[in-house]
Structure formats: C-alpha cells, structure tokens
N, C-alpha and C positions, 0 to 999 in steps of 0.2 A: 635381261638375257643372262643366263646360265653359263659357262662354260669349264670346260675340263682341258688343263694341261698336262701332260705326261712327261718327264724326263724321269725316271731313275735314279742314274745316274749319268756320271762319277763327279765329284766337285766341279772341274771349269766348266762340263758342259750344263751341268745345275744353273751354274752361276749365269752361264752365257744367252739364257734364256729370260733374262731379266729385262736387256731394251724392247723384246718385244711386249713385255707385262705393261712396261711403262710408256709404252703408246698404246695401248687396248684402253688403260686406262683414263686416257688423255683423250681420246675419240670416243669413249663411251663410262662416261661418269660412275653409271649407276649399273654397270658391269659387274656380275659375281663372277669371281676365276676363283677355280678350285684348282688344286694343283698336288699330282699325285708324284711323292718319291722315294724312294727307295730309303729305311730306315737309320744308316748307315750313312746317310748321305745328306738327313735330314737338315743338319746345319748350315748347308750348303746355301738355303732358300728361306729359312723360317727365318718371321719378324721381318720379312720385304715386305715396304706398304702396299705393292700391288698385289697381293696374295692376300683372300679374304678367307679362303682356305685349308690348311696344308692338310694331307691324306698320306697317310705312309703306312709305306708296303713293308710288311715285314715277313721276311724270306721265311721266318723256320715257321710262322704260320699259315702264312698264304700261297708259298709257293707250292709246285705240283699241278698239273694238270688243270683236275677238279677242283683245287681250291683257287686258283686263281679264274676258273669260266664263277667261281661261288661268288668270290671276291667283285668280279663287273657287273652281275649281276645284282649285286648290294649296292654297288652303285650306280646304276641304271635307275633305281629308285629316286636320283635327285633329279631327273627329268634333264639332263644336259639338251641345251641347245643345238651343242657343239662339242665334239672329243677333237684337242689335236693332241696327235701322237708326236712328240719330237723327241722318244726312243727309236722308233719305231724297229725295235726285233722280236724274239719271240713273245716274252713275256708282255711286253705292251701291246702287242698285236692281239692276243687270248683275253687278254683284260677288257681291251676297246672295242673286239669284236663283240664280246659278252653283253658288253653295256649297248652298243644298236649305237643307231641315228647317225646323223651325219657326220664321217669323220675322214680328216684332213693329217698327211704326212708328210714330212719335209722332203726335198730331194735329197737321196743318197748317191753315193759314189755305185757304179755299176758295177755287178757280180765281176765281169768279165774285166772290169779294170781294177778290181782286188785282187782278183787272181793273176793278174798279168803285172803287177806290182809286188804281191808275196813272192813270186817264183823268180825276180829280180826279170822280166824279159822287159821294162820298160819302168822309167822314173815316174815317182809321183807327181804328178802335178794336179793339185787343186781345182776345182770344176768354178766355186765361190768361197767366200770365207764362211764360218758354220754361223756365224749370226744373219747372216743375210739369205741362207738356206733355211733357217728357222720363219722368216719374215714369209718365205713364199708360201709357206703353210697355210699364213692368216690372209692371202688373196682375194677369201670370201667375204671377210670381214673389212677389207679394205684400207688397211694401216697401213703405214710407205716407212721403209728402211730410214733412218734417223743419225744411225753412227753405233761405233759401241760402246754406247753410253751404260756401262755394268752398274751393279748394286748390290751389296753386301752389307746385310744388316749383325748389330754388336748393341750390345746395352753397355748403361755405365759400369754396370755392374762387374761386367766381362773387364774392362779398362780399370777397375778399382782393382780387381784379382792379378793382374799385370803390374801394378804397381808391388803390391806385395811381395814379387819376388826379388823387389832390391836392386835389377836392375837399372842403369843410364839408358831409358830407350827411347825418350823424347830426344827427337833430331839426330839418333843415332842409325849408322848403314846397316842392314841387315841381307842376309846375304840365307839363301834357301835352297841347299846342293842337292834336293832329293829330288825323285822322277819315277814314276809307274815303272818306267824301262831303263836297262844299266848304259845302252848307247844313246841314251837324252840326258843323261847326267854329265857336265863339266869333269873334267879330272878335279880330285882330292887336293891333288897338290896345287893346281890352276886356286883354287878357292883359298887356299891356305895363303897361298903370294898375295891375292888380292887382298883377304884380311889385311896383310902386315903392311900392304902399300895403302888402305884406306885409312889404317887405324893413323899414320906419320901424315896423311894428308889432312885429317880432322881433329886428330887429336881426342877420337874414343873408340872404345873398342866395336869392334861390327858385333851385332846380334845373330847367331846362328838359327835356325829355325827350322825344323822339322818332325816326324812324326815319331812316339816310342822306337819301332822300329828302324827308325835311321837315326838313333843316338848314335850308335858305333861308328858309324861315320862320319858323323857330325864332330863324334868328339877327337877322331884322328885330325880333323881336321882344324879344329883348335889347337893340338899340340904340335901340329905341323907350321901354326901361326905363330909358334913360341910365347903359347898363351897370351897374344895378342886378339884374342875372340873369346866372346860369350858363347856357349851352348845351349844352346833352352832347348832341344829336340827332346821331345814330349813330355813336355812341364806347361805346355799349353795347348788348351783345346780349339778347335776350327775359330771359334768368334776370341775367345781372346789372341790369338793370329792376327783376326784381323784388325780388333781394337790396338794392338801393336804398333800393327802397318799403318794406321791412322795416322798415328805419331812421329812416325818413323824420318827421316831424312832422304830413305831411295830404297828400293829392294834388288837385291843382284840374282836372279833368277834360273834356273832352266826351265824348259816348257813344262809346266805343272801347274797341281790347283793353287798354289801361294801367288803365281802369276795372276790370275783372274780374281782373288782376294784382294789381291794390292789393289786391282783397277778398279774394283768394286768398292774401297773405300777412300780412294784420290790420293795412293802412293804414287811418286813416282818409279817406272819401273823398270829396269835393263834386263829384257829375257836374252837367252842362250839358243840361241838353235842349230843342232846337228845333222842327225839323220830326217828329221821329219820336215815338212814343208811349213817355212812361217807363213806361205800366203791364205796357213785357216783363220787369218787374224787381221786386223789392222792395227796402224801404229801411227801415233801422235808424238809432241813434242812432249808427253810426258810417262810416254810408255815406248821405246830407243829398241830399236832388235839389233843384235848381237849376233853376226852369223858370217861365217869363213866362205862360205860360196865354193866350197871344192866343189870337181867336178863331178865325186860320184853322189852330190848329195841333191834333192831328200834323196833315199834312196829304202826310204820305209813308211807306210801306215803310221802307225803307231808306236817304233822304238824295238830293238830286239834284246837278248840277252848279249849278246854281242856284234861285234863289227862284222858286217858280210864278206866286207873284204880286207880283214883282219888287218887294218892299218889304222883304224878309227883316226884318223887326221884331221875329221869332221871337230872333233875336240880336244886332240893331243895338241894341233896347230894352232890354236885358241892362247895366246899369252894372258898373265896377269898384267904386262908394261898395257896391252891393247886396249883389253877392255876398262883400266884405267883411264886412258887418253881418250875413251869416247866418253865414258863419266861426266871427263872433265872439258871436253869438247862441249858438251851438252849445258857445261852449267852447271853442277852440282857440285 
C-alpha cells in the first residue's frame, strides 16, 4: 500500500502530523507514506523514519492554477492508494483533486464558527485537539489515537555545528519569545525577568532562540536580562534548534513551532498561552501549560497584531516570580 500525506505547512502543524506516521507505521509494516510539504517548511518533517518519501512543493514553481492541477497530476502517476489531505485549503485541495482516487480530510472548524469568532460575537472554543482531528482522517485505514507522541528528526551533524558556536547548552534553559502573531508573544520584559531569575536559580545563562528575524527582539531581550542570556536568534537553523533542545534542561515557550520541536525531541517544555485556545494540544508532566485564564481569553484563531480589547492582560498579567514557581513546582 501506497499512500500520500499532505501538510504544507507551517512548522507545529508539519510536526503534529508525526503520531499519526508512527501508528500507520506500526499497523502496516510494509506501508509506503509519501508525504508532500511545502519547501520552506521542509525541515519541519525530513529524516522522520516514518517518511519514506518527502515531495516538496515549491511555490515559485509550482504554484498557480495550472501548475499545481500539473503538479497532481505528476503525481498521480505514483498510483496512490490513498491521498489524505491534512492541509486541506486551497492549494491542497487542486493538488489532491488533480491526483483522483480516494481521498480523506480532516475535520475543520466550521465556516460559520470562524466567522463568529474573527468578528469577536463568540469565544473560541476547540471542537478536538488538532492531533486527534488528524487521526479521524485515517478511519479508513483504521489506526486508533495513541497520544501526542511528536518526532522531530536532527543528525549529529546538526548537534556538532551547535557545539561550535561556544556555547554552555547542555543542561542549559532556553527560553523562545517569538510567535507567528504579536498577541501570542509573552512581554519582552516578562522573558527578560525570567532570564535573570533562571540564570541565580541554575547558575547558567538561558539560551535565547529564535528566528533571523526576531534577533532584534531577542536581543533587547538579553540586554534587558543585564546580559544575563545568550542570543542565538538566527545563528541556527530549524534541526540544529532541535539538536539544541535535545540537550537542553527545559524550553520556556509561547505557542509556536519551538514548542512542538522541543516535544519532538523529549525537551521538557513550559508553553505560554494568551489569546489562543491551549485545548489544540495536550499536556503531560513533561510539557506544563502556562496560562492566566482571564476572562476574555482565547478570544482568537490564530493571534492578531494586537489586543482586541487593548488591555492584553492575557500576557501583561503573566509575571516572571509565576512562571518561575511553576518551573519549579514542576521539578525543574
């Protein structure tokens, strides 16, 4: 048996699409899963042993109309079994239609309850978590939900190039202030207190981590720690990230791809949640959610540029003493 997986993107949901690889795998040996993603995103998925495949899509070639019905079309030629779509919007939907045979999508949130949650007339609340919305995809296939057991694959090589930048990062906290959207992000200063209250409780500096583009905030936020933190925002790429987190002592998080990295390589891990709904997720004793419970919260999709109701208390109300005391509630 043949099969084709579709995600895209973006990181977490690349990643989050991994426990279901690894019970396909486990139910069917001798299973081919190919697995299509978005170029840009590639790292998110390549080198998982459930992936026998990878296929990527590359936008300044493929995309447009015609070149993506071209694009399924060319791949229709592998004979799939099965297409499951767990993009499933435009682009995946022209792709899988292209390709034929029988094809399976996850359950989505309804039109009518996107729009009744962008326009703020009702809170978001969660239908499932999105790894267990990906499972109902494979109903036909027959594989039973398992946990979120994530996977994120790193070579040594990734982890040799890590060392070379000199930093202390074995057993060291690392701490990842960046986010898709500016009301998912922790305050600056919140991250900066925590630096300086992690660095006197362990005795090394936290590792900052994020992407080129959120150097500038990353690095305010070392000098706000009175250079009590490292900076490495973009001096490392998605697998050396995770070769990092491998090593790491705990990752201090908001909702973003470094969260589902961590739990894809057995970091323990403290997400932040504001605006958006943590119940897209589950949570174990080695991955702690972090979240104020105001009352206007979630109170978004996806995060916006700013606060709706220009108070953001979702994360202003958020102390560094807090999420310290659960840290170390926890153990750590």
């Amino acid at each position: 048996m043949r099969i084709l997986v579709i995600r895209l993107s973006s990181i977490g949901d690349v990643i989050l699409t991994t426990p279901v690889l690894k019970e396909l795998k486990k139910k069917y040996p001798d299973i081919i899963i190919d697995f299509l993603v978005m170029d840009s995103f590639k790292d998110s998925i390549s080198g998982c042993p459930y992936v026998d495949n990878l296929i990527v899509f590359n936008k300044q070639k493929n995309d447009g109309f015609k070149n993506m019905v071209a694009f399924g079309k060319e791949l229709k030629k592998n004979k799939y079994d099965y297409v499951f779509d767990l993009h499933s919007k435009v682009r995946s939907k022209i792709i899988s239609s292209s390709i034929g045979g029988k094809i399976y999508t996850y359950k989505k949130r309804s039109l009518l309850k996107t729009i009744l949650v962008k326009t703020k007339a009702i809170k978001y609340q969660v239908d499932d978590t999105i790894v267990k919305n990906y499972f109902g995809a494979f109903k036909v296939l027959g594989i039973e939900y398992k946990g979120e057991d994530l996977t994120f694959s790193f070579t040594e090589q990734n982890l040799n190039k890590v060392k070379t930048l000199g930093v202390e990062f074995k057993g060291a906290p690392i701490i990842a202030p960046g986010a898709s959207k500016e009301t998912k992000k922790w305050t600056q200063e919140g991250f900066a207190q925590l630096a300086k209250l992690l660095y006197n409780k362990y005795g090394k500096k936290p590792i900052i981590i994020g992407s080129s583009s959120e150097n500038e905030m990353c690095e305010r936020i070392r000098e706000l720690s009175g250079d009590l933190s490292v900076n490495l925002a973009g001096k490392l790429s998605l697998k050396e990230s995770g070769a990092l987190l491998s090593e790491a002592k705990f990752l201090v998080t908001n909702d973003s791809g470094p969260f589902h990295i961590a739990r894809g390589v057995k970091c323990p891990t403290f997400v932040i949640f504001g605006p958006t709904s943590p119940e897209m997720f589950e949570y174990d004793k080695d991955n702690i959610l972090i979240y104020t419970k105001e009352k206007c919260s979630p109170c978004s999709l996806h995060g916006d540029a700013e606060c709706p109701q220009k108070h953001f208390n979702c994360m202003k109300n958020l102390t560094a003493e807090r999420v310290m005391g659960i840290i170390e509630k926890n153990g750590r």
